[in-house]
FIPA-415078 format. One record per residue: z negated, x, y negated of N, C-alpha, C in turn. Coordinates in steps of 0.02 Angstrom, whole numbers, padded with zeros to 5 digits, always signed. Each point is the difference from the previous one (the first is absolute). Layout:
BEGIN
ZXYZXYZXY ...
//
This chain:
BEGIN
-00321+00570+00104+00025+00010-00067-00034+00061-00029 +00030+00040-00039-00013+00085-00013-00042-00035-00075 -00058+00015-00011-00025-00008-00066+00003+00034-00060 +00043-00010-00047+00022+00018-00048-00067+00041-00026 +00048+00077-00035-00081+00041-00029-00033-00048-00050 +00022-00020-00041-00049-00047-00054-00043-00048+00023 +00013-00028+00054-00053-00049+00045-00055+00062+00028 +00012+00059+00042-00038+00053+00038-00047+00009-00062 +00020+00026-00064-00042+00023-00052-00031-00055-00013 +00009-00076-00039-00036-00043+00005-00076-00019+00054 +00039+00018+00052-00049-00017+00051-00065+00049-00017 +00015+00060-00012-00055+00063-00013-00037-00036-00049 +00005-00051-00044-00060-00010-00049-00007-00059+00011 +00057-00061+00022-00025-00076+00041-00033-00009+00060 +00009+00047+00038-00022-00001+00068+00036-00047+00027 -00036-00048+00059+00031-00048+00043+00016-00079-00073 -00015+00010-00051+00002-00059-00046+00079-00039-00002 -00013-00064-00029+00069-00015-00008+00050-00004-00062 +00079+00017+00059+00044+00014-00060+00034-00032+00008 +00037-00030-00081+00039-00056+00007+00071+00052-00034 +00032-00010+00043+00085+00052+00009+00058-00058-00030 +00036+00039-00032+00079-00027+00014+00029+00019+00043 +00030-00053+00052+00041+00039+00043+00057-00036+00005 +00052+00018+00038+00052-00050+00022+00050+00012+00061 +00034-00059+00018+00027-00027+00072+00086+00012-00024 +00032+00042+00044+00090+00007-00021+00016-00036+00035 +00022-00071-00006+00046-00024+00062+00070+00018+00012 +00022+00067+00016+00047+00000+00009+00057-00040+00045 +00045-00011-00035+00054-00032+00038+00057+00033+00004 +00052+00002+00044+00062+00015+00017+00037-00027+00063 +00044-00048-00065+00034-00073+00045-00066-00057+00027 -00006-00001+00073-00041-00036+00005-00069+00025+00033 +00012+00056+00006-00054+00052+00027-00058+00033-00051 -00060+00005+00007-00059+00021-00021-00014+00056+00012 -00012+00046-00018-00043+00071-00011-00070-00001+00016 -00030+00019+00070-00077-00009-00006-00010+00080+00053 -00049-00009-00015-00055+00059-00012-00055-00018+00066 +00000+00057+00052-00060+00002+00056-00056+00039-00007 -00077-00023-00049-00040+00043-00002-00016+00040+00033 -00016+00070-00001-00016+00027+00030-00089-00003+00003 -00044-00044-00039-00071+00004+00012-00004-00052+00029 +00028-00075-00016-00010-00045+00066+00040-00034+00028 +00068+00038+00004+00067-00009+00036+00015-00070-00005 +00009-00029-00063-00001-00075-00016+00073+00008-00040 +00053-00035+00022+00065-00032-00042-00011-00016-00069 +00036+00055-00085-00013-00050-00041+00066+00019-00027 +00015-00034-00072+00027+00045-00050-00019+00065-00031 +00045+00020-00022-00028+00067-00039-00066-00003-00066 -00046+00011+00000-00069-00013-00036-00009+00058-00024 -00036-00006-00056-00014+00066-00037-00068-00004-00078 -00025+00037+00006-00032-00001-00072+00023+00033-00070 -00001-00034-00050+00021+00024-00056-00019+00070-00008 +00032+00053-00027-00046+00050-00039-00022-00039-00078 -00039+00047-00016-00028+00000-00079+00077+00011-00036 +00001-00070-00037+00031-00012-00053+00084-00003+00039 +00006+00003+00045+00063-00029+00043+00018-00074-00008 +00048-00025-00029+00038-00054+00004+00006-00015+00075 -00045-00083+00012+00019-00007+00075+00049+00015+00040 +00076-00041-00047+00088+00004+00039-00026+00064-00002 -00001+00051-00027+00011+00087+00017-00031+00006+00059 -00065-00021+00008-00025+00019+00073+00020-00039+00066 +00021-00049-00020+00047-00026+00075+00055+00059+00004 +00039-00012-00031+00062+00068+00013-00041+00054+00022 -00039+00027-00037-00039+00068+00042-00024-00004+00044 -00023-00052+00011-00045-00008+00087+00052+00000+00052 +00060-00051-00027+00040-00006+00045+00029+00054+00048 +00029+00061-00065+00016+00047+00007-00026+00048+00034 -00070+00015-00027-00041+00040+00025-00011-00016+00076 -00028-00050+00012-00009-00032+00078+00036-00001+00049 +00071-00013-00021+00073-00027+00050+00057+00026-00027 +00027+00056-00049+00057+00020+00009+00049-00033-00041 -00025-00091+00000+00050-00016-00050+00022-00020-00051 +00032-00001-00056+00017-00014-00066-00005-00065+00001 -00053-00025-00045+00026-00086-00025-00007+00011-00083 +00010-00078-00005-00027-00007-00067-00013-00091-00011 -00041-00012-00066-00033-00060+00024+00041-00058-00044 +00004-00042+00036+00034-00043-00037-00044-00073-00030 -00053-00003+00003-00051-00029-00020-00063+00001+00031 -00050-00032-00044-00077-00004+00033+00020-00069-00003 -00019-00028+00087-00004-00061+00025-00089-00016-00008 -00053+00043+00018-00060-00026-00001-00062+00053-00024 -00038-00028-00040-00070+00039-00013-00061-00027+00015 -00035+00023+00044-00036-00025+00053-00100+00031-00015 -00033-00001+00031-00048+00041+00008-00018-00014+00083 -00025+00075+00017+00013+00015+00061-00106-00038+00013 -00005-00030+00074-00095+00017+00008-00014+00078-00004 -00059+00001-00014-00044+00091+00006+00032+00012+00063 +00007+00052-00008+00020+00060+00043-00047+00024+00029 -00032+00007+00068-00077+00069+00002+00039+00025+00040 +00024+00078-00002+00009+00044+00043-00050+00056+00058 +00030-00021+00032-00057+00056+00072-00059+00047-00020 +00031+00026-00064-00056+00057-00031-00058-00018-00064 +00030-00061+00028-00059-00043-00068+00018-00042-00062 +00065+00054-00019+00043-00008-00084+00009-00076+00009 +00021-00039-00057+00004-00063-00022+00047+00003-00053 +00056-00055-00001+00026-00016-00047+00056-00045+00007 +00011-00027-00060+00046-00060+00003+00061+00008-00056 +00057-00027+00030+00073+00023-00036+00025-00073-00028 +00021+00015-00072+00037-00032-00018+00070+00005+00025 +00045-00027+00043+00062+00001+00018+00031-00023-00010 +00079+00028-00032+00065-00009-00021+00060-00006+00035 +00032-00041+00026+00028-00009+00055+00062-00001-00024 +00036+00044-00002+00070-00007-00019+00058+00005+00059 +00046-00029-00020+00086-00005+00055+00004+00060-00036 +00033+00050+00043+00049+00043-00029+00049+00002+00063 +00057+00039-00014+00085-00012+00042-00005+00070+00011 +00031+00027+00061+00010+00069+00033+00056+00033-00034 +00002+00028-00035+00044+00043-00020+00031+00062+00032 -00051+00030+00047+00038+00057+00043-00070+00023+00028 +00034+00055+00060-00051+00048+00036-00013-00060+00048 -00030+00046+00033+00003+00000+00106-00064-00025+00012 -00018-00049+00005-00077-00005+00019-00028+00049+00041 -00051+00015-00004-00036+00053+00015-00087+00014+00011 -00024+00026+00040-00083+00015-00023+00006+00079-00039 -00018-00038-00055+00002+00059-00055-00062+00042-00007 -00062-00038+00009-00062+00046+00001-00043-00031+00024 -00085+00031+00013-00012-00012+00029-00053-00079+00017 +00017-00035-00039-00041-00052-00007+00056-00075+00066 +00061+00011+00004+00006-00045+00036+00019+00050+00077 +00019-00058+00079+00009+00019+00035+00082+00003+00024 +00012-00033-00022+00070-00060-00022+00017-00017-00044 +00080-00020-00003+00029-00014-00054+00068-00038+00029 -00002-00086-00006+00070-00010+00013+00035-00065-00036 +00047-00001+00011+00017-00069-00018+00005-00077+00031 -00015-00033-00011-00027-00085+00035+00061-00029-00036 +00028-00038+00044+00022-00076-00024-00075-00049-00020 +00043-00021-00060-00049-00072-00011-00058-00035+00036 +00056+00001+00033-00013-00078+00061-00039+00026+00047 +00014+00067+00013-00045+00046+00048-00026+00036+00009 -00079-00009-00070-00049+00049+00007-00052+00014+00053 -00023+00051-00006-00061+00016+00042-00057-00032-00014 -00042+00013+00037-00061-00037+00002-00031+00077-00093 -00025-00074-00027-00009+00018-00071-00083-00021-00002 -00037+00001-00037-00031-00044-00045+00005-00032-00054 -00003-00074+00003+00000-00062-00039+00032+00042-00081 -00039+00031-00037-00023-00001-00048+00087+00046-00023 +00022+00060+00046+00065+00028+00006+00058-00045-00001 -00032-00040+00033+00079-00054+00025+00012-00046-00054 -00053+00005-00041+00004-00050-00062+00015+00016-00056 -00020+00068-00002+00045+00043-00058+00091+00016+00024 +00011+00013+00063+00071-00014+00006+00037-00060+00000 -00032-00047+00007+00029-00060+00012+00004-00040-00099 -00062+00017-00014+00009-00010-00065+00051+00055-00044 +00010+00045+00007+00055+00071-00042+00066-00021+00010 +00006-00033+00070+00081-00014+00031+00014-00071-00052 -00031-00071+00021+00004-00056-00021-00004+00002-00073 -00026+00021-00047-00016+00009-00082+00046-00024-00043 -00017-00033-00049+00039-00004-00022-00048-00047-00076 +00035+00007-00068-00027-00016-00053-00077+00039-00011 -00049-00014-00023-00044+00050-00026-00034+00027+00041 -00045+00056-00022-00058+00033+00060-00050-00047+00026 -00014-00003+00066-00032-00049+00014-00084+00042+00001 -00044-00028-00023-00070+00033-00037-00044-00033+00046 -00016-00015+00047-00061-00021+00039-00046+00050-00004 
//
C-alpha cells in the first residue's frame, strides 16, 4: 500500500509511534461477482482498502480508491460495518490502527484493471468462489453483501 504524503510527513515528527487512521473497505459488487484487489506487498486477496485523506468524507474515498487502484467506477450504496482494525506493525517499524468503514457499493462502469502500483491484480470473483482471503476480508464481504437495516458497530 503506497503511503499517503500526510502519513510520510507525520511520520517525520511521530517516528515509528502509533496512528489511529480512518480508513475504509469498497465491497464492490456487480451482479454476483466481487471486485478484489492482489497486493502487491504481500500478494494477499482483498477488497479495495484505502486511507482517508485529511478531511475526506469516507464514501468519497472508497470511490477514489476504487478508482484509483482498479479502473472502475462505483458508487456506495451503504455502510454495512464500522469496525476497528488490531495494530498494524509494519516491516519498517511504523504502527497503526484503522478505524474501518466498510461499505457495498455497485459497479457502475470501467474494465477492471491494475491501475497503479500498489496491487498485482485485479479481478472479479463470484461469491461463492473466492480466493484464499483472510478471515477478517471475508467478513467485511460477507457482511457488505448480507446487510441489511442499521450499521452494524462491533
Amino acid at each position: 500500500m503506497a503511503t499517503p504524503d500526510f502519513i510520510v510527513s507525520l511520520r517525520r515528527s511521530v517516528g515509528h509511534e502509533l496512528l489511529w487512521l480512518p480508513g475504509v473497505t469498497a465491497v464492490v459488487l456487480r451482479g454476483d461477482d466481487v471486485l478484489l484487489v492482489r497486493r502487491a506487498d504481500t500478494g494477499e486477496w482483498t477488497p479495495v482498502t484505502g486511507i482517508c485523506d485529511p478531511g475526506e468524507h469516507p464514501a468519497t474515498t472508497a470511490v477514489r480508491e476504487c478508482l484509483e487502484e482498479t479502473g472502475v467506477r462505483c458508487e456506495v450504496e451503504l455502510l454495512a460495518w464500522v469496525d476497528v482494525t488490531p495494530v498494524i506493525e509494519y516491516p519498517n517499524g511504523d504502527r497503526s490502527q484503522y478505524v474501518d468503514h466498510t461499505f457495498r457499493c455497485r459497479w457502475l462502469g470501467g474494465d477492471a484493471h491494475v491501475a497503479d502500483d500498489e496491487s498485482s491484480q485485479v479481478a472479479w470473483f463470484p461469491l461463492r468462489a473466492l480466493p484464499p482471503m483472510a478471515a477478517d476480508h471475508r467478513e467485511r464481504i460477507r457482511t457488505a453483501v448480507a446487510h441489511t437495516g442499521p450499521t452494524r458497530l462491533t
